[in-house]
Structure formats: C-alpha cells, structure tokens
N, C-alpha and C positions, 0 to 999 in steps of 0.2 A: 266817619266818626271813629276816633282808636276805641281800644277797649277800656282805656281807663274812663276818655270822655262817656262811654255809654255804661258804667257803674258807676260812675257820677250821677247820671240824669235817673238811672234807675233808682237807686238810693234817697233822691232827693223829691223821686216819685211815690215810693214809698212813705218815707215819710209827711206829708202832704197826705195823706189818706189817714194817720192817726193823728185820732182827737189828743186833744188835752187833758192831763189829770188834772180832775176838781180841785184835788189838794196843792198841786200847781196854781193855778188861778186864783184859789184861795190864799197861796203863800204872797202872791201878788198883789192883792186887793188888800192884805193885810199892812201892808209895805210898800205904799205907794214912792216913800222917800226911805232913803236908810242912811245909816251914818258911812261918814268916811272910813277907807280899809285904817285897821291899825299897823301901823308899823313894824317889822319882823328884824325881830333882831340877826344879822347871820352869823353870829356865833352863836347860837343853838344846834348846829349841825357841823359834824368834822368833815364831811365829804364835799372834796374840795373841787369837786366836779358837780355839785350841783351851783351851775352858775348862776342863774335865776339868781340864786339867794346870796351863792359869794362875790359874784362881779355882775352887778344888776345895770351894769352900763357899757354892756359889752356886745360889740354884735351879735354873740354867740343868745346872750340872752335876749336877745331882740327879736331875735328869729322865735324864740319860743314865744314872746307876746304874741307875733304876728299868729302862730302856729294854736294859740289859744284862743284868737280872736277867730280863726277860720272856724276852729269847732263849735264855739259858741253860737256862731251864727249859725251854725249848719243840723244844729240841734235843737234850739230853742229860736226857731222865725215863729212871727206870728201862728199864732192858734196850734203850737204842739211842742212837746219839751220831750224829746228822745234821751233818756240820760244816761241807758246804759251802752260804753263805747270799749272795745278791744281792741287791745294796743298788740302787736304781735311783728314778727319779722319772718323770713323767709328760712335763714339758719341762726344757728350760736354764733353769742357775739359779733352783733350788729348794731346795740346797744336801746334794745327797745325798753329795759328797765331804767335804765338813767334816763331815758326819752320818758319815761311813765313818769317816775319820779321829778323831774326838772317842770316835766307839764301841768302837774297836780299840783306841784306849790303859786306855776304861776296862775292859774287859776282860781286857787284859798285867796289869792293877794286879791281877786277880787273884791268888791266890798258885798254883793250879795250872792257870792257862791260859794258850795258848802261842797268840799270834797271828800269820798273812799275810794281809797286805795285796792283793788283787789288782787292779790298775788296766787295769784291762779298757775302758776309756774312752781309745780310740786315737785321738777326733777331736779329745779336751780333756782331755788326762790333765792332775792337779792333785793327786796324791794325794802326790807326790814335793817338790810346794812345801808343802804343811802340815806335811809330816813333814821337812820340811830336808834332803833327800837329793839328791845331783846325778848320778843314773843316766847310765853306760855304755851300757847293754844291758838291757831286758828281752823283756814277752812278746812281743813282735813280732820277737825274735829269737830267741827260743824256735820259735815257730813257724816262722818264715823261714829261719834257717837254722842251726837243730839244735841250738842253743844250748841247756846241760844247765841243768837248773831252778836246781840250786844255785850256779851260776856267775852266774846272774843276780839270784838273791837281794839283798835290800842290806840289812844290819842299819841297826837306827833307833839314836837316841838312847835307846830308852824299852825298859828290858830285856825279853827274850821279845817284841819286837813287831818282825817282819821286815815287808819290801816288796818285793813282784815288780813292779816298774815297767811302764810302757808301752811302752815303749823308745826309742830317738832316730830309729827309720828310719820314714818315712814310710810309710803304709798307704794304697792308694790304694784296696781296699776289702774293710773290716772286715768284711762281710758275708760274704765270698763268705773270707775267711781262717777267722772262726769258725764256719763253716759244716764247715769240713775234717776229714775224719778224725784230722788231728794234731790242731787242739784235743780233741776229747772222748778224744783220749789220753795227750795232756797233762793236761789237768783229773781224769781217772782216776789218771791217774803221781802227781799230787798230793796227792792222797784217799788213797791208798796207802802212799805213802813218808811223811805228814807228818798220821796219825791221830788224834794226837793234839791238834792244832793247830786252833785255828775259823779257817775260810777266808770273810774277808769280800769280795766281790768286787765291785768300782767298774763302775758301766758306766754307756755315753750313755742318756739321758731311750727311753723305751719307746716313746713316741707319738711321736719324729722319727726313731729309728732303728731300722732290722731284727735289727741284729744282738744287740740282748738279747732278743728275743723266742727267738733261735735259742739262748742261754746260759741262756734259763731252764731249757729243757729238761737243762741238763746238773748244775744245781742244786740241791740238799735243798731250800730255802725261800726267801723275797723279803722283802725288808723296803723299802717304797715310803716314799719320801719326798713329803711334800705341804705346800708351802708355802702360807700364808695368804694370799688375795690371787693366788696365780699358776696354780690348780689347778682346775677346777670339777667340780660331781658329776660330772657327764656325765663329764670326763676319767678319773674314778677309779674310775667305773662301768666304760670302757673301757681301763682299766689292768689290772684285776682280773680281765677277763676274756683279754688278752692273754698275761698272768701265768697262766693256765694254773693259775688257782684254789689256789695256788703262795705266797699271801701269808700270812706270819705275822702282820704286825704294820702298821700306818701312820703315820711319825714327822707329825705335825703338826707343822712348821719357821714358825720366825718367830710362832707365834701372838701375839695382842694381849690371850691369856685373864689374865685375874685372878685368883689366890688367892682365898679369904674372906680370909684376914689381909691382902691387902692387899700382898705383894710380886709384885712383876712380874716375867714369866718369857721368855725371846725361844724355848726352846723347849716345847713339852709336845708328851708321848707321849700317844697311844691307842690302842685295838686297836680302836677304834669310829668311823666317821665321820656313823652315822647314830644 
C-alpha cells in the first residue's frame, strides 16, 4: 500500500469513528426536499480565473465538480458530517487559494450547502481578491482582539458563500497566534455555531511555514494542492507526513495531461500521485 493509499484508509478510518452533529441531523430532518440552486450570475466577480463561475463548461471547471463531489462524499457518508477541511500546498504559488476559491463557489452552487471561506494565510492572504471583497476586519482580529465571528463575516457575491478574511492588522507571528488557546476556540466556536456549513480553510504552503502544520491538528481533513512542475515526490512524500496522515485528496494544479479526446485541461484532480 503507497503512502498516500494508507492516509486515505487512515482518514476515512477516522472519520467513521465520529458521530454526527444533532444540529446536522436536525438540519436534515428539517429539509427533507429543498429548492433548486439559484442561479449565479458571473458577472458578479472580475476574477477571470475563477472558472467554476466564468466558463462553467469548460473542463477545467469540470474537474472542480468532480473535485467537489469527492469531498462531499468523503465528509458527509452516512452517519457523520466532517466539515472542517484545509486546503494547503507544499510551497508559494502552487495555486491553493484560486483552488480554495474555485471549490467553495462550486460547492455554494450546491442547492443545500452553505459555504466559509477561511483565510488562514496571514503572510499572503488573496482569498478576498478572487472573491472581490474589501475586508475591515477578520481573523486576526477575531483573535487579537475579541472581535465576534459574525462581525467579521463578509458575504460574497455568490449566494450561501461567506468569507472570514485575514484581516488588515499585521501579524508579526502567525505561529506563535495559531498556536493559542483562542484559535482552537475559535475554530470549535465555528464548528459549533455554523454545522451545517463546509469550512474550507486557506493557509501558507506546509513546507515554509509552522503554523499549518499546528491548524491541521485542529482540522477534520487536507486537501493538498500540487502544482505541475513546482512540487517533487519528495515534497509530497514530506507533506503527507507533516499532514498528520490528515489528506483526503491531491488537486494536481496546472497539469499539461491530455484527455483521449483530445481537449486540454489546466487543472486535473487525483486521489492518486503514484
């Protein structure tokens, strides 16, 4: 078995051991049927890279359906709703924010899922420039100073899909902040009050910085980003084991794979890299 098949099976053993939120079941049992998704206009967003929204028929956004459906199922199987998932990459610029971004709306497109954004990435937050929002306040003053979750919230353009931003005060170190008993009581205050919602959270490359290695731990699962060309085994060999065996899935970004038919794709998803 490689290492990624055996943090598959561990992960998926894991979760399989946690029950369900009441408020889960409850949201369930309240909403046996729901309505159709509404429609999204894509001119509400200038970022011409989110494709999901600007070229919704394009393989590149197909691969994110598919990349939507794996998580969904891998979170929410019978009898347990895992919802908090860290999206992360191995270094800078491998595109795990536009990969946060592109996944979270296709998700909202859902008709019953309710998406936050968490931009956990205080050296290069970017999740507020794809999503066209021009943050106040977020986590960093959530944590800094007491700022209440919902005040910092920012609704999007893209119905059911909020963003808890970065925030504008400078962090002089992220580590030694997400280390602190207020984040893992914040990230629980979260899980708590907003159950029903998938929490996708943004954070810095795992191999330059400390402090996602210390946010996995407070995590349901990982979804690693790996760009063509900027990643090597080795790195992802030693991402996986940083990740705390923690990985559901590995977006292969920018590949240069080909179809058999013949169209070309800038992303493809895998659960596989060997």
């Amino acid at each position: 078995m490689s290492r990624i098949e055996d943090a598959l099976s561990k992960a998926s053993q894991r979760q399989s051991d946690v029950s369900p939120p009441a408020a889960w079941s409850s949201f369930r049992q309240k909403h046996p049927t729901l309505p159709p998704p509404a429609p999204i206009d894509p001119d509400r967003l200038r970022e011409e890279k989110l494709v999901v929204l600007k070229k919704p028929n394009s393989p590149e956004a197909e691969e994110f359906r598919k990349l939507k459906e794996f998580l969904v199922k891998a979170i929410s199987a019978p009898g347990m709703f895992n919802n908090v998932v860290l999206i992360t990459s191995a270094h800078h610029g491998e595109g795990k924010s536009l990969v946060t971004s592109n996944l979270a709306i296709s998700l909202a497109q859902e008709y019953d899922r309710t998406v936050m954004v968490v931009d956990a990435d205080l050296r290069l937050p970017s999740c507020h420039r794809y999503l066209d929002v021009d943050p106040e306040q977020g986590l960093a003053d959530c944590l800094m100073q007491g700022v209440d979750i919902s005040n910092a919230l920012v609704k999007t353009a893209i119905p059911k899909l909020v963003l808890l931003p970065a925030g504008k005060k400078p962090v002089k170190n992220p580590l030694e902040l997400f280390s602190s008993n207020s984040m893992r009581g914040l990230l629980t205050e979260m899980k708590q009050r907003y159950p029903d919602r998938i929490l996708l959270i943004d954070t810095p490359p795992v191999l330059l910085f400390a402090e996602t290695r210390t946010l996995v731990d407070l995590a349901d699962g990982v979804v690693l980003v790996v760009r063509e060309g900027g990643c090597s085994l080795d790195d992802v060999r030693e991402c996986l084991t940083l990740l705390n065996n923690k990985v559901l899935g590995v977006v292969y970004n920018a590949s240069s794979f080909t179809q058999p038919a013949g169209a070309y794709q800038d992303y493809y998803y895998s659960s596989y890299v060997e």
